[in-house]
Structure formats: structure tokens, C-alpha cells
C-alpha positions, -999 to +999 in steps of 0.1 A: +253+139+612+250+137+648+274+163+652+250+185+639+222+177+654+212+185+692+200+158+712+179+159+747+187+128+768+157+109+784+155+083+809+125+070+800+132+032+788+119+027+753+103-007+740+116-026+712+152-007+726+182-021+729+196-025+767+208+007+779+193+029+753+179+055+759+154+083+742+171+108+721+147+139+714+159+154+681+157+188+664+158+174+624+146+174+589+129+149+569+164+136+557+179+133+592+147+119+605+156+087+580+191+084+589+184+084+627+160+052+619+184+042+596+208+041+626+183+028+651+174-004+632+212-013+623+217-011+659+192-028+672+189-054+646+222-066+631+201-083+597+196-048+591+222-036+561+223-005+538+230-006+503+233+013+471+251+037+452+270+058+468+255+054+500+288+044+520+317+069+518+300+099+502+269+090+527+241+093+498+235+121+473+213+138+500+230+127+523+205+105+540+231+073+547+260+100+561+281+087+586+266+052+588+293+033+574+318+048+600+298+035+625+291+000+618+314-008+587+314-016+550+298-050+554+267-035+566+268-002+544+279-015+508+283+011+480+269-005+448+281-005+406+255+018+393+233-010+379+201-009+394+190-043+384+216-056+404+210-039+439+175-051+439+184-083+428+208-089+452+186-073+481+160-098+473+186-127+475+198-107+510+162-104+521+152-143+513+184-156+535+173-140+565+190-106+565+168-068+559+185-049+534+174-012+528+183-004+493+187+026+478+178+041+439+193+077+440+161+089+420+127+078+413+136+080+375+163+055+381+142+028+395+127+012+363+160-011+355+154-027+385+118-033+380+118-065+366+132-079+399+107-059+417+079-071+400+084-106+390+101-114+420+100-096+456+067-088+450+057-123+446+080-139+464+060-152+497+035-162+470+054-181+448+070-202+479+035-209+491+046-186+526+080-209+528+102-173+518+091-138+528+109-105+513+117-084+539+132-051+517+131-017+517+138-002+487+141+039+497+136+064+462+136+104+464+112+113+445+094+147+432+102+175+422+107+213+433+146+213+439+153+225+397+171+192+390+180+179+357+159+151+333+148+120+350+158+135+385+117+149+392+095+119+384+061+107+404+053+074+392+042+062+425+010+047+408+029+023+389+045+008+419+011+012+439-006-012+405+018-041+413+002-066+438+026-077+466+046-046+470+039-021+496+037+022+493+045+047+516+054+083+513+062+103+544+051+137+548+072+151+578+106+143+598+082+132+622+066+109+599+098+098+582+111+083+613+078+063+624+072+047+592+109+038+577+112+018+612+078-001+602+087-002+571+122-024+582+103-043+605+075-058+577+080-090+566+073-080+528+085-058+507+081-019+510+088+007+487+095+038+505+093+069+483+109+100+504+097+138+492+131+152+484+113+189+482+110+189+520+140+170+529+153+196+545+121+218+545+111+222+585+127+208+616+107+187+639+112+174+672+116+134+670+119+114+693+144+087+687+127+061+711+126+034+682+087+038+683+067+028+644+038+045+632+017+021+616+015+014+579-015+010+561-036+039+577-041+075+567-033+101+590-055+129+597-043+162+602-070+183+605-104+181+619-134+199+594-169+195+582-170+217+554-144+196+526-123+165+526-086+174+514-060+146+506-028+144+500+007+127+506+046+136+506+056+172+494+019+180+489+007+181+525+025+212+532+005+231+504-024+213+517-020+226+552-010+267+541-041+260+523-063+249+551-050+276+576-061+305+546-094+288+543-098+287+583-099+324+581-125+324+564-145+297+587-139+272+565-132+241+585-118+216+563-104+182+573-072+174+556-059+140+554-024+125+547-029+094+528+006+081+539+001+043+525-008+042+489-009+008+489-026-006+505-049+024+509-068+027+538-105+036+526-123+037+557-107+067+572-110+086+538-143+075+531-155+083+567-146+117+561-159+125+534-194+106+545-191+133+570-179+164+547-198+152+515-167+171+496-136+157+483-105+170+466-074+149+460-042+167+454-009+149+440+020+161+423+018+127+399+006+127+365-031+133+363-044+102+344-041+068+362-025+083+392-037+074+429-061+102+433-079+086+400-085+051+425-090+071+454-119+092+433-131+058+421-137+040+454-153+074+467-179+071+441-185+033+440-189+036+476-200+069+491-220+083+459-251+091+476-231+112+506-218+138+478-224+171+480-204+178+448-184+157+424-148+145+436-120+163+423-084+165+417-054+189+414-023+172+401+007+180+379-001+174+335-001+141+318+037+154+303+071+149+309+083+169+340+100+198+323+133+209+331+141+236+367+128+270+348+096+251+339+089+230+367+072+251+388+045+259+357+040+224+358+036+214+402+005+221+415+007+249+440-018+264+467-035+284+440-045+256+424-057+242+454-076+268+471-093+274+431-105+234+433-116+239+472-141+264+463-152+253+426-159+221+447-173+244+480-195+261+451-208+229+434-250+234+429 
């Protein structure tokens, strides 16, 4: 990988850095945003270790993990049986005896073998040892859909992880993005399941800057200032949301669009700050539409900002159905049709 990416040299020391390092300014994509902090938390932190199927000598399925095993051998970059139960089991045992693994399920439809060990045990780990243990694990799943893959390759069951107390949510929405929050994600002392958009893995180059700097989990992230509509979104669906919000500024519509970045825990007071000051909500996800995220999100909005509504809050998201196979697919994603059509049934309300 860092063959093929071009790098700007800066002299500019960097906290949290290693001694001598110094700030790498990268031209990359979503994917190569999460090797480079991949590679930036192995170096600096040698408890830091990769594992997973595949992930060593063919460097991962998208390639995320390429080239990492050359550089700091197959004791820290271990290619796994394909038995899911067993690389979160044995993450958990890695995480509770003091190292950080990053584990890796090849695709969000693979993940629910290892499930049980999610559930009953990293997530409740620090409780169960009354604070004695802590879980520090990343577990990394590509998920979505959009690239015409086969059955159980498109899934978007990020509510069901986002339902079990004690484990952590976050979905990227950029390289930029990507980079800040996989390095906080390391760095947490529980366990984080980071769900990566492998529609825009390789969808647009941004410039990152490899200084070793996290973006805080926990908080939304918003993208766009507006007064007219609150927009929200996360992974894949952002960059609908913003070709969406640059048509409707056209047409003086100022909406403010939000990435919700941390599904859980979800950070209410920026959303519902907006949308005290818009009075108009629509939540987009790619997800299934009943009992996904946008459903809690709706939920807190109306327990809690009822009487600043201008309109009821909405939602665009995929259909409560199996995600059908590539020819159908893109019947079944939301798209910026959709979007825009909710945006002004919602602008039009009364």
C-alpha cells in the first residue's frame, strides 16, 4: 500500500507519536485511511495486533490489512480458521491479558457465530469483574451494500449490535473519518465494534493526515450548517445525504446535515439541538426499516423535542426484506430520490 500512495513529509512533531515520527499527509480512500491507522497504532503501541481471516498474507478481502504482516510479522498479524466464534473468543482472551487485538469478520453477515462471545462476554466483561478486567477490542465488519455481491455479503444489522449494552458503534463516513475514529476506537478501554461502509471504500480520496490524531467517539458530526430541515445519516448514506443537500441549496434550501458517527452511544444533544433549531427531521439509513437506529433516533426526538416540531419525524431506509441479490439491490437501497421526495413531503408538512 504505501507504494501506492503519495506522501507529503511534515516537520511538525505530532502528540501521542512515537520519537522521530513525523506527519505523513496522505492522498487515500476510506480503505487506505484504516490501514494507515492500522499501521500507526501497531507501531506506536506494540499490544496492538491484527487478526482474522485472511487478513495476513492475502492482506484482507478489501485489502484493508495489505502489507501489514510484512512489516511487523505474523505474531502480530495472525490469519485465522474461518470460525468466527473463535476469533472473537480468542480476541477477548487477548484483550483481557493486556494486549489490543483488532479483529476482523470479512462481512457483516458473518458476524452472528461469533455473537455469543460478543454478547455474553466482551460486552460485559468490565461488569462482570466489578472494573478488575476491561475489553479493549476492536472488532472491524464491512458492511452495506452497493458493490452487487452475493447472499449474506450486503447486510445492515447495525441495530442489533447498537441493542446490546456494553458494546460500542461506530461507522465512518469518509477516509478522513476512517482514520480519526479507528485510532479512538484502539485506544478505548471497552469494546468497539467498528462497522466500515464498503460502498465507499474506495469511493473518494481525501487528504489525511497521518499525525496519529483521534476524533472523538460518542459525538455526531455536523456537516452542514441549515435552518430549514435536520438530515441524518451515517456510513455510505452521507454521501447521498450531501448530493442531496447541495440540489436543495439551489433552491435556498439550507438544510443542516448531520453524520451520526456513534450509534451507540448516540449523542442526542447535538441532534436534538438541531432539530430544536430546524423543527424538521429526516433520518436516512440503508438498514431495515423496523427497529433500526433511525426508529430510536425518531423516538428520543419526540419524547424530547415534541413541542419544537414543525412536521412529524421521518425516515428513508432500505425494506423490512432480505437484501436481494446485485440486479436487485439497487431497487431495494435508498437513493437521493428518495431522499430529496421525504425532504419536501416533510418541508410541505401543514
Amino acid at each position: 500500500m504505501a507504494r501506492q500512495l503519495s506522501l507529503v513529509r511534515s516537520d511538525r512533531d505530532t502528540e501521542n507519536e512515537p520519537s522521530g515520527h513525523q506527519e505523513n499527509i496522505v492522498e487515500g480512500t476510506l480503505v487506505e485511511a484504516v490501514n494507515l491507522a492500522l499501521r500507526h497504532e501497531m507501531s506506536r503501541d506494540d499490544s496492538v495486533v491484527i487478526l482474522g481471516e485472511d487478513v495476513g498474507a492475502n492482506g484482507g478481502v478489501f485489502r484493508a490489512t495489505v502489507d501489514l504482516r510484512e512489516q511487523f510479522g505474523p505474531l502480530r498479524v495472525l490469519d485465522t480458521p474461518l470460525a468466527e466464534g473463535l476469533i472473537a473468543g480468542l480476541s477477548i482472551g487477548m484483550a483481557t491479558q493486556g494486549l489490543r487485538p483488532v479483529a476482523e469478520i470479512q462481512f457483516m453477515g458473518f458476524i452472528f457465530p461469533a455473537l455469543e462471545q460478543l454478547v455474553c462476554h466482551a460486552a460485559r466483561m468490565r461488569n462482570r469483574t466489578r472494573g478488575r478486567l476491561s475489553c479493549p477490542l476492536v472488532v472491524r465488519v464491512p458492511f452495506g451494500g452497493g458493490i452487487h455481491a452475493p447472499e449474506h455479503h450486503s447486510e445492515s444489522t447495525e441495530a442489533l449490535l447498537a441493542h446490546i449494552p456494553g458494546l460500542r458503534v461506530v461507522v465512518p463516513s469518509s477516509a478522513v473519518k476512517a482514520y480519526g475514529l479507528l485510532l479512538a476506537a484502539i485506544r478505548d478501554p471497552d469494546p468497539v465494534i467498528f462497522l466500515e461502509p464498503k460502498r465507499i471504500y474506495h469511493a473518494e480520496k481525501q487528504r489525511i493526515h497521518d499525525n496519529g490524531q483521534a476524533l472523538p467517539l460518542d459525538t455526531c458530526f455536523t456537516l452542514s450548517q441549515g435552518t430549514d430541515l435536520t438530515l441524518l445519516s451515517w456510513g455510505a448514506m452521507i454521501s447521498d445525504c450531501r448530493e442531496v443537500v447541495t440540489k436543495m441549496a439551489e433552491r435556498d434550501i439550507a438544510i443542516e446535515l448531520i453524520d451520526v458517527a456513534t450509534l451507540k452511544p448516540l449523542d442526542m444533544e447535538t441532534i436534538l439541538t438541531s432539530v430544536r433549531k430546524t423543527g424538521r427531521c429526516v433520518i436516512v439509513h440503508e438498514a431495515p426499516r423496523s427497529g433500526g437506529v433511525g426508529a430510536e433516533i425518531a423516538a428520543e426526538i419526540s419524547e424530547r423535542a415534541l413541542l419544537d416540531l414543525k412536521a412529524p419525524v421521518s425516515r428513508v431506509t432500505g425494506f423490512d426484506t432480505i437484501m436481494p441479490y446485485a440486479r436487485s439491490e439497487t431497487v431495494y437501497m435508498p437513493n437521493t430520490r428518495d431522499i430529496e421526495h421525504q425532504i419536501e413531503n416533510t418541508l410541505g408538512f401543514g
